[in-house]
C-alpha positions as CSV (number, residue, x, y, z in Angstrom):
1,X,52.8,-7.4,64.2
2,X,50.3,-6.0,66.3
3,X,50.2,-2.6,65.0
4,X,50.1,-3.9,61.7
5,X,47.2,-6.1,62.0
6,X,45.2,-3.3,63.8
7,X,46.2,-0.7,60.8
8,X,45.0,-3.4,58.7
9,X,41.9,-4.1,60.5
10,X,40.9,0.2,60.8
11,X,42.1,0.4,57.6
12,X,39.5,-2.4,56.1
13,X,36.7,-0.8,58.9
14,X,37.0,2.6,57.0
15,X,37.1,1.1,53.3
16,X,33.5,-0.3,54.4
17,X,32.3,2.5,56.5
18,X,33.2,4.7,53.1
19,X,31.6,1.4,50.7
20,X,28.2,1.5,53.0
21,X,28.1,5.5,53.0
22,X,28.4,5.9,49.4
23,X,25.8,2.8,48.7
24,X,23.3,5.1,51.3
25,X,24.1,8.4,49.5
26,X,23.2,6.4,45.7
27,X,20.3,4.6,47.3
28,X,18.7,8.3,48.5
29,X,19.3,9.7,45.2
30,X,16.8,7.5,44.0
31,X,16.2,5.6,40.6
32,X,18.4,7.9,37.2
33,X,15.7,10.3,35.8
34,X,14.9,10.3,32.2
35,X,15.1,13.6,30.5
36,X,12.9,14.7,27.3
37,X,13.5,18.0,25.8
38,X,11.0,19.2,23.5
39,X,10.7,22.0,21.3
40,X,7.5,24.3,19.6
41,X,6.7,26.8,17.5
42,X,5.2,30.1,19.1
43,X,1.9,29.7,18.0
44,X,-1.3,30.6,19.2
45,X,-2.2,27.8,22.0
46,X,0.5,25.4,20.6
47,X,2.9,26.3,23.4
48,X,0.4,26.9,26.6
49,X,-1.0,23.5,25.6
50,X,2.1,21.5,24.9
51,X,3.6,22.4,28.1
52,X,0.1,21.3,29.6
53,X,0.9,17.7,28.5
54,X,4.5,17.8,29.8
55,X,3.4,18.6,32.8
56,X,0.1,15.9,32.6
57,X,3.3,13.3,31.9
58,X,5.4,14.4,34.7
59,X,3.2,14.1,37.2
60,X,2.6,10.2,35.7
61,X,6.2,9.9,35.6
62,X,7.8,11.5,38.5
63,X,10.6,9.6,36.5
64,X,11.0,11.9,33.7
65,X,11.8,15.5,33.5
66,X,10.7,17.4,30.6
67,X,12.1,20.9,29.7
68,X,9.8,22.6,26.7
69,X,11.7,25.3,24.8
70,X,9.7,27.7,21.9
71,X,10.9,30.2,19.0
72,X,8.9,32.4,16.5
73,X,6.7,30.3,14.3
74,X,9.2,32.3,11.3
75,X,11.9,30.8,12.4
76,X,11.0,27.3,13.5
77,X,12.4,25.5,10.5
78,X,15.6,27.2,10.6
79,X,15.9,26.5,14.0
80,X,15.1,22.6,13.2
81,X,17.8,22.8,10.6
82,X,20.0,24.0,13.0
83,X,19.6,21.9,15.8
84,X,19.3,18.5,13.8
85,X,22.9,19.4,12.4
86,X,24.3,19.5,15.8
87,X,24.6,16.5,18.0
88,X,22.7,18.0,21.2
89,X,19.0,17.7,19.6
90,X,15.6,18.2,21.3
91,X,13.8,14.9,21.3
92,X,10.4,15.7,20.0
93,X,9.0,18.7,18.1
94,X,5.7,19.9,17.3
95,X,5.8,20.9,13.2
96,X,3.0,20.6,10.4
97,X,1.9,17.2,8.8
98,X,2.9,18.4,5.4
99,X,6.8,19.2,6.4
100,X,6.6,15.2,8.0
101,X,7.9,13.9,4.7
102,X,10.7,16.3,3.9
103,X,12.5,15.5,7.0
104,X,11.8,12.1,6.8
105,X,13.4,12.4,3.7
106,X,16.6,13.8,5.4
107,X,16.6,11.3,8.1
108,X,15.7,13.8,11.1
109,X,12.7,11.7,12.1
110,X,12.6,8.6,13.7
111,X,9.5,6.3,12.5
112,X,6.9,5.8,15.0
113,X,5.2,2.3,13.5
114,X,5.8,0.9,16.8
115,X,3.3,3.1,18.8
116,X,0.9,4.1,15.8
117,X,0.6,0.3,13.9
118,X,-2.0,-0.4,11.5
119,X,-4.6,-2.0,13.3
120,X,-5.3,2.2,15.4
121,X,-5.3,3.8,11.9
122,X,-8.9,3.6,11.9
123,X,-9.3,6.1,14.8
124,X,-8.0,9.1,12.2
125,X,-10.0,10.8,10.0
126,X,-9.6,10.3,6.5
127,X,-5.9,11.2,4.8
128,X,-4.5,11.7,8.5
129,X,-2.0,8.6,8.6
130,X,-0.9,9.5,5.0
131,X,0.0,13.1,5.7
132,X,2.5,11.4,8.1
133,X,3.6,8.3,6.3
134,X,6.9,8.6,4.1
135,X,8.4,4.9,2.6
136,X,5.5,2.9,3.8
137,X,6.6,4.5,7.3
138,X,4.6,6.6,10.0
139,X,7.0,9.5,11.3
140,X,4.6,11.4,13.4
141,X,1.5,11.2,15.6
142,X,-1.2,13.5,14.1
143,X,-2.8,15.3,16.3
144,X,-4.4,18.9,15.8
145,X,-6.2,19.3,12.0
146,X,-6.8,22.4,9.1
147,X,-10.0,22.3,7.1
148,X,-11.4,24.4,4.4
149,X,-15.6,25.3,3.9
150,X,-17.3,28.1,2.1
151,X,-19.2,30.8,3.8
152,X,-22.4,32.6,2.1
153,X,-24.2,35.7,2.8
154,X,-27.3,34.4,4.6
155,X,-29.0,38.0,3.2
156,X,-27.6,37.5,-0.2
157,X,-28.8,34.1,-0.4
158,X,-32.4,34.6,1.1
159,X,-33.2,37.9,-1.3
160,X,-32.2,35.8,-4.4
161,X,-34.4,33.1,-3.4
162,X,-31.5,30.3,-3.0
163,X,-31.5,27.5,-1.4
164,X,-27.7,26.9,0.6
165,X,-26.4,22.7,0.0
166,X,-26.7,21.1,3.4
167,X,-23.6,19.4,5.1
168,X,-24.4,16.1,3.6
169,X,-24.9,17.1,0.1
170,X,-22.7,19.8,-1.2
171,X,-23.3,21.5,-4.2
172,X,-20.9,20.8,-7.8
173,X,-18.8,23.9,-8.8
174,X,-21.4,24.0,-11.7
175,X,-24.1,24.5,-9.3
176,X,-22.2,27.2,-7.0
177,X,-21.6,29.2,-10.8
178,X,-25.4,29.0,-11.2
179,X,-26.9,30.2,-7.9
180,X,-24.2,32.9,-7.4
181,X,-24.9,33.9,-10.7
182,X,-28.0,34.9,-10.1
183,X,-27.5,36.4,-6.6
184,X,-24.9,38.9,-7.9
185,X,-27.7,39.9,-10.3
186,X,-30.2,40.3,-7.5
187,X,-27.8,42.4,-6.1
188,X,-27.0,44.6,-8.9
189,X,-31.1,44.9,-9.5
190,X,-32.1,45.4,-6.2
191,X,-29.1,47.2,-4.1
192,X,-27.6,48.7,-7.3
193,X,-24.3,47.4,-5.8
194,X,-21.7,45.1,-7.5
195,X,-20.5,42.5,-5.3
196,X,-18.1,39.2,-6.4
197,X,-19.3,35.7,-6.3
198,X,-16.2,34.5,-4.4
199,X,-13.1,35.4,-2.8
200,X,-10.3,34.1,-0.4
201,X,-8.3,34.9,2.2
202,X,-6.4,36.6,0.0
203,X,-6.9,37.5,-3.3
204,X,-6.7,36.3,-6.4
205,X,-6.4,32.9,-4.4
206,X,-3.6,31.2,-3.7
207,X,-1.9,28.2,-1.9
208,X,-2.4,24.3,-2.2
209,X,-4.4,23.9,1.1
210,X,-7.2,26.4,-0.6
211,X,-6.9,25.9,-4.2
212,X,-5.6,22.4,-5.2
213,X,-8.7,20.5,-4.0
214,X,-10.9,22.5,-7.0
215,X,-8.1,20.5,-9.0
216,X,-8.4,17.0,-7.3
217,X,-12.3,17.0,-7.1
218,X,-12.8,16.8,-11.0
219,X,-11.4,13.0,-10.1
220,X,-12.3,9.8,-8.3
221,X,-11.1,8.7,-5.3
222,X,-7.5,6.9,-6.5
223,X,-7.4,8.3,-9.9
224,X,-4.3,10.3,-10.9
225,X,-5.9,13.3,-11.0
226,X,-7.4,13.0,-7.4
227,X,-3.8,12.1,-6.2
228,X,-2.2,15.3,-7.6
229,X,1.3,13.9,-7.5
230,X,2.9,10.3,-7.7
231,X,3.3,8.4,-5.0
232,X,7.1,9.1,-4.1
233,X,5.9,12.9,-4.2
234,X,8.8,13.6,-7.1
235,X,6.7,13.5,-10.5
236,X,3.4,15.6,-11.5
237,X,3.4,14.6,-15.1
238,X,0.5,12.3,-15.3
239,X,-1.6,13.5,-12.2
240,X,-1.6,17.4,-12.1
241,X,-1.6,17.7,-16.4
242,X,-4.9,15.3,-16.7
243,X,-7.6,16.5,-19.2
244,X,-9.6,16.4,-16.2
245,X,-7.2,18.4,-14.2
246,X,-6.6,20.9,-17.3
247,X,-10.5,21.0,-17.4
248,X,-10.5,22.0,-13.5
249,X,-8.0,24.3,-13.9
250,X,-9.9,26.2,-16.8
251,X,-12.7,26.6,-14.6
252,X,-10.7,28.6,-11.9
253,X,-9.2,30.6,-14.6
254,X,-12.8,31.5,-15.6
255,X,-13.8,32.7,-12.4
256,X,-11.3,36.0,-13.0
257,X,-11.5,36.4,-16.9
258,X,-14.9,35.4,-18.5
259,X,-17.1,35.5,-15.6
260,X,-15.3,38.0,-13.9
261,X,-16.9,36.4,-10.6
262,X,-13.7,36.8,-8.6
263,X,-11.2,39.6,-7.9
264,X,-7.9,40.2,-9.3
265,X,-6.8,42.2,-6.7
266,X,-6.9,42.3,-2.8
267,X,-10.6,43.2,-1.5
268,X,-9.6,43.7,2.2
269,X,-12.9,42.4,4.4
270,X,-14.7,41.7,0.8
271,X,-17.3,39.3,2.6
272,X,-17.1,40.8,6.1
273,X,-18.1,44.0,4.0
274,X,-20.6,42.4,2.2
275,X,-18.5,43.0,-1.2
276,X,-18.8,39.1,-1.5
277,X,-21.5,36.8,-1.9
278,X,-19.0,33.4,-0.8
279,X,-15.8,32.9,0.9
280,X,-13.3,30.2,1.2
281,X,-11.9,30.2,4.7
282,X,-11.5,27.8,7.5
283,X,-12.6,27.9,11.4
284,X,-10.7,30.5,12.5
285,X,-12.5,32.5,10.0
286,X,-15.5,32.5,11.7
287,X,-14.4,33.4,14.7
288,X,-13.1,36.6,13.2
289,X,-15.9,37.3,11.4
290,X,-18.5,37.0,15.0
291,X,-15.9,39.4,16.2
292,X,-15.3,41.8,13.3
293,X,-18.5,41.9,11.9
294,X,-21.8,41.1,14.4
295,X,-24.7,42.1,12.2
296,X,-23.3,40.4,9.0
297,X,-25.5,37.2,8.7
298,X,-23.7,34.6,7.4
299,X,-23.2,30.4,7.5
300,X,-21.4,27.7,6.2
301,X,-21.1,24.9,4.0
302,X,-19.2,22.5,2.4
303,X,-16.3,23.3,-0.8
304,X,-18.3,22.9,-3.8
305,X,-16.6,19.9,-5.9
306,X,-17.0,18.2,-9.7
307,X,-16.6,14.5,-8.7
308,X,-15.7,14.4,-5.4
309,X,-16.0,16.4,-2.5
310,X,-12.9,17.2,-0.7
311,X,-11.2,19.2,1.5
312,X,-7.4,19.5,2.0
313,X,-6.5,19.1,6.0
314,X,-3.4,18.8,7.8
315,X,-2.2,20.0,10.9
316,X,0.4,19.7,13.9
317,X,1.8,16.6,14.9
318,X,4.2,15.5,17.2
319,X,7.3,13.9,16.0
320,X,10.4,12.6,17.7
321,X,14.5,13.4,16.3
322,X,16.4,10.4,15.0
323,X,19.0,11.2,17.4
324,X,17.4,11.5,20.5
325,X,18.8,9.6,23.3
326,X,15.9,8.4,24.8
327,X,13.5,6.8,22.1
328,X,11.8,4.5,24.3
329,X,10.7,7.6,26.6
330,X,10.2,9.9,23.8
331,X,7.7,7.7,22.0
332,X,5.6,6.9,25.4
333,X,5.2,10.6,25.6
334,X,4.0,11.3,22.2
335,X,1.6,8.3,22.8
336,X,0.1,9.8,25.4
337,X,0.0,13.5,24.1
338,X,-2.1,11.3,21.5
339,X,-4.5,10.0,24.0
340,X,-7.6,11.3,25.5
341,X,-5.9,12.2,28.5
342,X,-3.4,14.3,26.5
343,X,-5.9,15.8,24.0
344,X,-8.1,17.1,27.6
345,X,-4.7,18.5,28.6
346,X,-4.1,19.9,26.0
347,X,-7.7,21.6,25.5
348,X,-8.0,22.7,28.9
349,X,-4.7,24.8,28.7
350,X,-5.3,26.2,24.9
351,X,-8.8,25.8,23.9
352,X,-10.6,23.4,22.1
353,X,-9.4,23.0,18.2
354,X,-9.9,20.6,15.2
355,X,-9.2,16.6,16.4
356,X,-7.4,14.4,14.2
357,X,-8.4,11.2,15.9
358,X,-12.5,10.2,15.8
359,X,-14.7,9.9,18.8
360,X,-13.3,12.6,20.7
361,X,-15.9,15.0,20.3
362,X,-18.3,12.1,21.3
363,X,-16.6,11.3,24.9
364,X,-16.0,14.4,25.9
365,X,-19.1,16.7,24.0
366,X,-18.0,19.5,26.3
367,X,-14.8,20.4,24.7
368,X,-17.1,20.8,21.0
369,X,-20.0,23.1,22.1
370,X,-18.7,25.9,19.5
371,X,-21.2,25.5,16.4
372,X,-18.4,26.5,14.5
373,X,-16.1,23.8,15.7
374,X,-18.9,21.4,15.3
375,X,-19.6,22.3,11.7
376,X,-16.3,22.4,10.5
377,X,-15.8,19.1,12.5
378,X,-18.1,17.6,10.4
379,X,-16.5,18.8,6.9
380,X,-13.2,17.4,7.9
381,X,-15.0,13.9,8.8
382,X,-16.9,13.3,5.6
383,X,-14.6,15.1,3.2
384,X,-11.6,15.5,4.3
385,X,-8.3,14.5,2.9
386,X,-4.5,15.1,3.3
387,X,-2.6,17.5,0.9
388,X,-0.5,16.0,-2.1
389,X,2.2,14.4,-0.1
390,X,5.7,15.2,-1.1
391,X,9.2,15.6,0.5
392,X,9.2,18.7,-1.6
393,X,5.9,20.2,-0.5
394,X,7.7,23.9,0.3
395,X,8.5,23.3,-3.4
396,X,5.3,22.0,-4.0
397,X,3.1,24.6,-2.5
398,X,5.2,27.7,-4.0
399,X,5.4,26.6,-7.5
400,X,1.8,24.3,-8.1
401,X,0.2,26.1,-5.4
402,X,1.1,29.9,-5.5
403,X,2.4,31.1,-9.1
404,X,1.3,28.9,-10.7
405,X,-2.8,29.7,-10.2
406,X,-1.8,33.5,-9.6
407,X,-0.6,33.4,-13.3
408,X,-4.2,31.5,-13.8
409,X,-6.2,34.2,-12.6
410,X,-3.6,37.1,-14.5
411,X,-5.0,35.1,-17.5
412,X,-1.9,32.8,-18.7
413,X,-2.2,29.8,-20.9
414,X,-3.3,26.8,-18.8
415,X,-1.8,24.4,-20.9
416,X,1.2,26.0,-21.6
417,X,1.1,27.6,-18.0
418,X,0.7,24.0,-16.5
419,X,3.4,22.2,-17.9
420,X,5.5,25.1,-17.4
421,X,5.4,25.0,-13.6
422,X,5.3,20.9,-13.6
423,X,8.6,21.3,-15.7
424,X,9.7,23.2,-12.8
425,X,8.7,21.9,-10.0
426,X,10.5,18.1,-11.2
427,X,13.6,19.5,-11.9
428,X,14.0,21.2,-8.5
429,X,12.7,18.1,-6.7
430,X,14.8,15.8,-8.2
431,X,17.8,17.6,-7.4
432,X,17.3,17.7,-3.9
């Protein structure tokens, strides 16, 4: 009896020796650490500053360990497709504000209303929270921002005795057809050179960001012809056929056949060249053209308009899988990537960009001291607003904003031309 009550008694010494030495080896391990895996496209800055924030948040969180993995800005929406069809899914992903609505449409995203409510709205510039919104529901947390201005030849302008609009007060398309009028005459008379009144990026024009706000401008804020498309993104009939749309439309068209003020071919460098009197680009633009072209004198202003000025933006966003495992972690994160401290992070790592929140610039001046930045800064705050917002916008942008005003500017019927692509573009999107 004896021997069995002492094997008994080492027996129940060693069951809580073991019990106490695996409670010390759990205890050292420390509290579980949350994981986040994020993924972005290989574009300039967009990774370097990224993985600024991540690590900005891991030092925070000691808690949270964040692994950032990046492919070729080509392939970034395959390899979205691809890894939302599997179950083993990065948690958040950088992608465009106009793509926000097509994967909300497939259920990739996971709304973000909790972190981004109503009453913060006001801290975006104009059109921001509706480039993101899908169903009455916010998807993603905008962030970086696109806008469009037009840039004149300073010498142009001076020789022919015009006046540029100033920020506040941009000139109507029929004013921009009257004053480059007249300096591609003072051209011809006193350089003997021809030159175009106008060209783009690339040439004839194309793409919604660039072309559709001509369209929306010959409308009022909230008319059908300012919105472009109906509100569940699916039907054009009634917004982008409008007499004043048709009217807009006609106008563009001119440019290339009756006033012959824009090229139907590519012009490689036209205004760097000085083969242009105005161009339509945005603020990378005139970076390139400091670089490329140092004695060209040159400035911007604002898109001329009809009725309203506008500006199409849109930009990246951050934007967190439906089937991450860790939502609650995954949304603190993208709220602060949304913060000042993110944004500063962010900056430091990739240089200073376009802001989709307000009062940035004015807290911290020192990230906006580019005259560039500051001007176009200025365009997207008074005029700008979010592109026609569609879970079809690939759709969108190839048939409404590619062929269809590239058949425009070969000369095509607008009416005929116009319903033709609307016809088009509502069949595919309603079979999606």
């Amino acid at each position: 009896m004896k021997t069995a009550s002492k094997l008994f008694t080492l027996c129940l010494i060693c069951i809580l020796s073991f019990s106490l030495f695996a409670a010390g080896q759990q205890e050292s391990k420390g509290p579980a650490q949350s994981e986040l895996k994020l993924l972005v496209p290989q574009s300039p800055g967009v990774v370097e500053g990224v993985t600024a924030v991540a690590d900005a948040y891991m030092n925070l969180h000691p808690e949270v360990k964040i692994t950032l993995r990046s492919v070729p800005f080509n392939r970034y929406k395959e390899q979205l497709q691809i890894m939302w069809a599997s179950n083993d899914v990065d948690d958040i992903i950088t992608t465009g504000s106009p793509d926000i609505s097509n994967f909300a449409y497939y259920g990739a995203l996971l709304p973000i209303d909790d972190i981004l409510p109503p009453s913060e709205y006001d801290q975006f510039i104009g059109g921001a929270i509706d480039a993101v919104t899908y169903n009455n529901k916010v998807y993603a947390y905008p962030f970086r921002e696109a806008a469009s201005a037009m840039f004149y030849n300073k010498t142009y302008f001076t020789q022919a005795g015009i006046q540029v609009a100033p920020l506040d007060k941009p000139w109507t398309w029929n004013e921009w057809e009257q004053n480059v009028t007249k300096i591609v005459q003072n051209v011809k008379q006193t350089n003997n050179r021809d030159i175009w009144g106008i060209t783009f990026l690339s040439n004839p024009g194309r793409g919604d960001f660039w072309l559709t706000p001509i369209i929306r401008s010959n409308g009022a804020i909230g008319s059908n012809t300012f919105k472009a498309i109906s509100d569940d993104g699916m039907t054009l009939t009634g917004y982008a056929d409008t007499e004043q749309a048709l009217e807009a439309y006609r106008f563009y068209q001119s440019l290339y056949t009756t006033k012959k003020l824009a090229p139907t071919a590519e012009v490689p460098d036209a205004f760097g060249t000085g083969q242009s009197a105005t161009f339509v680009g945005f603020l990378s633009s005139a970076h390139n053209l400091k670089r490329d072209f140092p004695n060209l004198d040159w400035g911007i202003m604002p898109l001329p308009y009809f009725k309203t000025p506008i500006t199409h933006t849109g930009g990246f966003t951050y934007a967190i899988s439906a089937k991450t495992k860790n939502p609650t972690v995954a949304k603190d994160f993208v709220k602060f990537a949304g913060s000042d401290e993110g944004i500063k992070a962010y900056f430091d790592a990739s240089g200073s960009d376009l802001l989709s929140k307000k009062g940035f610039d004015q807290r911290y001046p020192q990230y906006f001291e580019d005259p560039y930045q500051q001007t176009f800064s200025y365009i997207l705050a008074q005029y700008g607003q979010a592109r026609p917002n569609t879970p079809a916008y690939v759709l969108y942008n190839s048939i409404m904003g590619f062929n269809l005003f590239l058949d425009l500017a070969a000369g095509a019927s607008v009416e005929q031309t116009v319903q033709s692509k609307i016809r088009e573009f509502e069949t595919q999107a309603r079979s999606m």
